[in-house]
N, C-alpha and C positions, 0 to 999 in steps of 0.2 A: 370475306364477301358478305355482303349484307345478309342479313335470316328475315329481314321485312318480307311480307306476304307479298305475292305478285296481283295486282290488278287485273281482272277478266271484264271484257267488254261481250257481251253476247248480244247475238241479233238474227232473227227472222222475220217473215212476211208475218210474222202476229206478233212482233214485239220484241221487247226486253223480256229476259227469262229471270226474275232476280235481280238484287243489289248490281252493280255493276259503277265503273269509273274509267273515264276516256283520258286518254291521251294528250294532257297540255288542254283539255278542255272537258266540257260536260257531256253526257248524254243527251242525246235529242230523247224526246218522245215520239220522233217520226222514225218509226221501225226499227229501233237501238242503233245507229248510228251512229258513227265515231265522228262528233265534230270537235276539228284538230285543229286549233290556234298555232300561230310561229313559235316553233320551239326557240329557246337561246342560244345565244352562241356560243358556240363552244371553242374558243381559238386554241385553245392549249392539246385539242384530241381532234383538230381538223382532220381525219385523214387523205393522203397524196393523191390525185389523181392518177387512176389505172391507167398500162400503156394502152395503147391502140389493140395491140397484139393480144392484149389480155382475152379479148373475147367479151368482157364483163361491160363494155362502157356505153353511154344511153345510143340507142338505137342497134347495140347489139342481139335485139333481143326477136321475136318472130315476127317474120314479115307480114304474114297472114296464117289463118289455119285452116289448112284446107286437108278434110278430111274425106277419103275415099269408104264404101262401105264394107273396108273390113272389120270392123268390129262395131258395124249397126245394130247387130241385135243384142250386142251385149251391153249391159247397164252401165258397168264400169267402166270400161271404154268410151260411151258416151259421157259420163261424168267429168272423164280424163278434157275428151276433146272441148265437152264446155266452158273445164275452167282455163284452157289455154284457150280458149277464143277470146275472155273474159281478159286476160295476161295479156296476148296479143291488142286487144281492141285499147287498152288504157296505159300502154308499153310501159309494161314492166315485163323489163328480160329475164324470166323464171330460168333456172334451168333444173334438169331431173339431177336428182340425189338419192332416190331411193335404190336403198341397196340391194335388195333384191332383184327389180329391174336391170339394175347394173349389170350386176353379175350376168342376168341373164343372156346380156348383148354383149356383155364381153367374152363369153362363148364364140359367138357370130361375130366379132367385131369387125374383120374385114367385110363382112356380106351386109353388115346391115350401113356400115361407112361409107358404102360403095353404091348402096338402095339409092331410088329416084322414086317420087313420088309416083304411086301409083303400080310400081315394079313389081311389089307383093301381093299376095291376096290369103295369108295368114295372119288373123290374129295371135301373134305368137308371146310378146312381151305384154303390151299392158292390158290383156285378158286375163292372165293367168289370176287367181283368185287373192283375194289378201283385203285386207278394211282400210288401209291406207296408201296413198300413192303419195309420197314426199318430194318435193321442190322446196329450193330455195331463191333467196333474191336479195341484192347489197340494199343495204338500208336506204344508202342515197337513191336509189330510183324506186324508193316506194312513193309515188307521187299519187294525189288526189285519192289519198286514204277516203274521207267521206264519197265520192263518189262513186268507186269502186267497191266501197262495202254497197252501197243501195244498188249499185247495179248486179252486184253478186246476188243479193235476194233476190232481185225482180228476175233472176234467171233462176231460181227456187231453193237457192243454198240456204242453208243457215249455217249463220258465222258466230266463230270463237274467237276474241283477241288478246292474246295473254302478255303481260305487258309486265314490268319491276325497273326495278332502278337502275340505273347506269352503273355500273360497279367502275365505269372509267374516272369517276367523278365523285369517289366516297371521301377521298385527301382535299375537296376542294369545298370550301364549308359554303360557300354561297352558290354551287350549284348541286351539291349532294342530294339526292333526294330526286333527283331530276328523272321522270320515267322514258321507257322508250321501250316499244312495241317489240317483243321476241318472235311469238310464234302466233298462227292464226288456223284456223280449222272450217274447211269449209264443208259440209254434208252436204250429200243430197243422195236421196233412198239411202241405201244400205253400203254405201262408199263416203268414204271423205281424204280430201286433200290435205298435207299439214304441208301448210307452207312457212318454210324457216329465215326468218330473216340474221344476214350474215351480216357484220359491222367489220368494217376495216379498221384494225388497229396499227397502232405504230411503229410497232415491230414488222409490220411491212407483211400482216397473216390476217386470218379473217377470222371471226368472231361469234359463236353465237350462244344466246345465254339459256339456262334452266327452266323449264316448263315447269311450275310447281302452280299447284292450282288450291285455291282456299278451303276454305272450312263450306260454307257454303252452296260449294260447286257442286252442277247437276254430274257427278262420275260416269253416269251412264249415255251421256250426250252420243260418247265413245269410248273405244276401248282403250283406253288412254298408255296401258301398260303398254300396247302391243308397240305403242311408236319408236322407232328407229331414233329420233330425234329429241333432244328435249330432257333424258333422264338425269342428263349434269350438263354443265356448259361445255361446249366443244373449240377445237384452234383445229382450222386446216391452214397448208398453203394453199396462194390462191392459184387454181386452176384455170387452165387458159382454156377455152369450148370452144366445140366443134360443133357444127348444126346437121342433124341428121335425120333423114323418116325414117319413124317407128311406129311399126303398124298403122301405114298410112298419115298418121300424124309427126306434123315437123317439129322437131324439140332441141333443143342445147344439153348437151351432156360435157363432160370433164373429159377432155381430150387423151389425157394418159389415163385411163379404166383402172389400169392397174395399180398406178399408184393412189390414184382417191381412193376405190376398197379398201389398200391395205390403211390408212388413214385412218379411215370411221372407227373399228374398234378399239385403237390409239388416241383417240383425239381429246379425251377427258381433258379439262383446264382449271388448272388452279387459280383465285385471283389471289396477290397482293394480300397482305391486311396491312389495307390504307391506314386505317384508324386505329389501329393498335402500331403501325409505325407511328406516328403523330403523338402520339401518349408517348411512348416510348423516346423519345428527342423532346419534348416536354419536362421529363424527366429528367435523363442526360444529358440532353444538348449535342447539338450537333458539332464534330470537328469542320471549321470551315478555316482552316489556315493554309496556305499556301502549300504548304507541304500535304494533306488529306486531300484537295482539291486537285491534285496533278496525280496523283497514287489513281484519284477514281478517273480519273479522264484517263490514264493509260492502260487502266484495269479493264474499264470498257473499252478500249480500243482493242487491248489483248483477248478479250471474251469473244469480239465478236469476228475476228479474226482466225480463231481457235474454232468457234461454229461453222464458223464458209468453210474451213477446210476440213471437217469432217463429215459435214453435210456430204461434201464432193464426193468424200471416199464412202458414203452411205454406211458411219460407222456412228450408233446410238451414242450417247453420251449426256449426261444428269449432273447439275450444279451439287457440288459436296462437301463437304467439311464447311470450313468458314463460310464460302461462298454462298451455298448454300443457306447457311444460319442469315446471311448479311440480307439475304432475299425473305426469308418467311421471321426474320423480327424485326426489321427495320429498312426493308422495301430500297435499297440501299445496299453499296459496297461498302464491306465494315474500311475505314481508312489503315489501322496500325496491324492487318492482317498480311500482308506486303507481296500476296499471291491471289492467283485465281485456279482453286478447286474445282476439278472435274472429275467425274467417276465414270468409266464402260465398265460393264460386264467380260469378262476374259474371252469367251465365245465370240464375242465381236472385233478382238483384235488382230490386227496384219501389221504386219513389217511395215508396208508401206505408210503407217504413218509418222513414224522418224523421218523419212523424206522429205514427204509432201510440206511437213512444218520446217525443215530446212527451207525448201522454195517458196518459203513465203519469209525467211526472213529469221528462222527462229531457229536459233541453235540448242544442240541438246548440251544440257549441263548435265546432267547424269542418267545411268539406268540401273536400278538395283531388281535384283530379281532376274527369276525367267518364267515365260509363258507357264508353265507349270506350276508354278510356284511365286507368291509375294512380288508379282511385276510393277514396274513403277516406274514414270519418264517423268523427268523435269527439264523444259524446256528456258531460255532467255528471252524475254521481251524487252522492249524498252526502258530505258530508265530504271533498270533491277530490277524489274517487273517479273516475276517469277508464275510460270506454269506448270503447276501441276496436276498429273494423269495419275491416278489410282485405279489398277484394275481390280476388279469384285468377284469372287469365287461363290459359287451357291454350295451349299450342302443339304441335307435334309431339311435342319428346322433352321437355318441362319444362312447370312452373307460374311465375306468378310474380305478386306482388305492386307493386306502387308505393309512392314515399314521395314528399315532397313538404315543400321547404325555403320556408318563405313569406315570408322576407324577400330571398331573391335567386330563388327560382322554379326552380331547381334541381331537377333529376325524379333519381329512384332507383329501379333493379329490383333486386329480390333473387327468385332463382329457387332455384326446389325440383323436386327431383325428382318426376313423378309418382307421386299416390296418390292409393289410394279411403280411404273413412270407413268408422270400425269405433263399436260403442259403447262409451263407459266410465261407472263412477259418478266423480262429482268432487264433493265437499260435497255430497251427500247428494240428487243431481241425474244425472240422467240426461243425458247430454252426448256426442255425436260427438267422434272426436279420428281424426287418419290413421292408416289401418291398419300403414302401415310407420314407425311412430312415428320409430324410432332414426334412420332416414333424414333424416327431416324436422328433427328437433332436429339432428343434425350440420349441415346444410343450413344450419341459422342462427347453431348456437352452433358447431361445431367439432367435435372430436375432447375436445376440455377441459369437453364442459361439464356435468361431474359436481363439475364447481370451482363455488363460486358468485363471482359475479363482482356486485361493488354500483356499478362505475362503467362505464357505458357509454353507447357515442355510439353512436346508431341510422345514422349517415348513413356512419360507418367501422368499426363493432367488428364489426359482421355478415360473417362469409369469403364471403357470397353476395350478396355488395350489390356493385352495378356503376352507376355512373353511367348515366344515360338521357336528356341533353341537357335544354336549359330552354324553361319553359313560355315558349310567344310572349307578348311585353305586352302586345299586344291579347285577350289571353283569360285572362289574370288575375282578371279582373272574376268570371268564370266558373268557373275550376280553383282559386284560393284565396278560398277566404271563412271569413271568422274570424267569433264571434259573441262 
């Protein structure tokens, strides 16, 4: 992902605060204003039009805002219901993301689901104290950006626009470089809005990037650390909304409560390194022979195949070994690896998922191991397309995986250093990989392995593979089974 500094646009009723650079255009000298020329086109990252159902699509968004006076005398609350007058008036369909609030109402969620305007007379949710109230909005309905920045002031905000480069667009040399608006900060007294803007990407999830703020920057505009939003780039799915009063104000919230929370502290996103793949195939070159070209079409077939159906069974799972590697050096399914590598955590596994990948098609060609011990599924996909499941055991200071030799019974750990899960896109799929990726790829492949390597033994080339003694022959029966 790019390390270029992000562009901040600032603006209040006295001006520009500071250097400052807009969006696909200049600064006004008419009250730091964002005047924004035709961005280009961008045909290769269009993303699809949202369903109907979605909740998200233009004129989904508040009908009016009509606020009753529960929460008149409180500042914040007025703040709250200004900038959603300001949201409604210029229809941009905001909806709440802040997690606190959330939570709050998802306490109450039938009471407050079931509230009608007017029905309450507590300020309960967006009173309670805090320097930030968060909303988001898809990048396609941010329309009449200059407008709505001057009408934001004339209603006494002062605005922040924090803007960087498309990270969708690093592999693409004549649009690289190209910015687009992240996040925006609206003040007024001793409250401010951060409104996050969400990009749909292709992988069919939403998108939002890094607040990083220059050398420059006024730090005390706000309390910048406190934000919810902002600290890395995030990948949610997208959520379908539900429109509802809260504390007299009518808003859009994520309809399942419960799975957006559990989301936000999950949602970290890795991107690609576009341009370190590009040097890399520069170098090597790319296999583009009929044979690599059918391997990654069925690979990605099998990936994403392998994802729907554990998504279903709401069972974690992280791109590993090869696959892994094919994703964080070369942004790409390596072609001469002839599988697709997946890792869960042992805690998250059930029986039911030898089923559920039968009913979709895929048969198990072996299972070595047991839940206690070295477990491991290898499934058939098309065209010899092989799947495989490596479950991950934690210890104190390590992870580790099992192998398992089935003609002499032979056990194998390869340990890795702990790590959590981040998101990435991989073929066009939204997909977990470990957050300290580099670790992890050293871990298996070395210090070398930005070399591609096409002959390897799993049971010696790995620098993290240690013998683990053999399976007893009385439990053969049990820990190898071939199909």
């Amino acid at each position: 992902m790019s390390k270029d500094p992000v562009q901040e646009t600032r603006g209040s009723r006295a001006g520009p605060s500071g250097p400052a650079s807009s969006l696909y255009g200049a600064l006004s000298n008419a009250g730091g204003v964002c005047r924004k020329a035709k961005p280009p086109s961008l045909p290769s990252f269009s993303p699809s039009g949202l369903s109907p159902q979605s909740g998200l699509q233009n004129g989904a968004g508040l009908s009016g805002v009509r606020g009753t006076k529960i929460g008149h005398n409180n500042a914040q609350w007025r703040v709250i219901k200004k900038f959603l007058k300001l949201a409604s008036n210029q229809d941009m369909p905001v909806f709440l993301i802040d997690r606190s609030v959330l939570e709050a109402i998802n306490k109450d969620f039938e009471q407050v689901k079931n509230s009608t305007y007017g029905s309450v007379s507590e300020c309960k949710y967006f009173c309670a104290k805090r320097d930030f109230t968060a909303f988001a909005l898809l990048n396609h309905l941010l329309k009449n950006e200059e407008n709505w920045f001057q009408i934001a002031e004339r209603m006494g905000f002062q605005c922040l626009k924090i803007q960087s480069k498309d990270p969708r667009l690093d592999g693409i040399d004549y649009l690289s470089g190209t910015e687009i608006p992240l996040h925006y900060i609206l003040k007024l007294a001793t409250h401010a809005i951060h409104l996050v803007i969400f990009y749909e990407r292709s992988g069919n999830y939403l998108w939002h990037g890094q607040l990083r703020l220059k050398g420059y920057s006024d730090r005390k505009f706000v309390p910048f650390r406190k934000l919810q939003y902002g600290h890395y780039p995030g990948a949610f799915d997208r959520p379908e909304l539900l429109q509802v009063s809260v504390d007299g104000l009518e808003v859009q919230i994520p309809k399942d409560l419960n799975y957006f929370l559990e989301e936000v502290p999950h949602s970290r996103f890795i991107e690609c390194r576009f341009k370190e793949a590009r040097a890399f195939f520069q170098k090597y070159h790319d296999d583009i022979t009929v044979e690599a070209m059918l391997f990654r079409k069925n690979a990605k077939i099998l990936l994403h195949l392998a994802a729907a159906t554990l998504k279903d069974l709401g069972v974690r799972f992280w791109l590993s070994s090869g696959t892994c590697l094919g994703w964080y050096r070369q942004c790409s399914i390596i072609p001469h690896s002839k599988d697709v590598d997946l890792g869960i955590f042992i805690q998250d596994y059930t029986s039911d998922i030898i089923t559920a990948f039968q009913n979709v098609g895929l048969s198990l060609k072996h299972k070595f191991g047991k839940v206690q011990d070295s477990l491991e599924l290898s499934f058939q996909g098309k065209d010899d397309v092989k799947l495989d499941i490596f479950f991950f055991y934690e210890e104190t200071d390590h992870m580790w995986n099992g192998g398992t030799q089935a003609k002499s019974g032979k056990k194998f750990k390869y340990l890795f250093p702990k790590f959590k899960l981040c998101w990435a896109e991989f073929v066009e799929i939204k997909v977990r990989v470990p957050c300290e990726t580099i670790n992890y790829i050293e871990a298996n492949y070395g210090k070398t392995w930005m070399i591609p390597v096409k002959t390897w033994d799993w049971k010696s080339s790995p620098p993290n593979v240690q013998p683990n003694g053999i399976w007893p022959l009385a439990e053969w029966d049990d820990v190898i089974q071939l199909y």
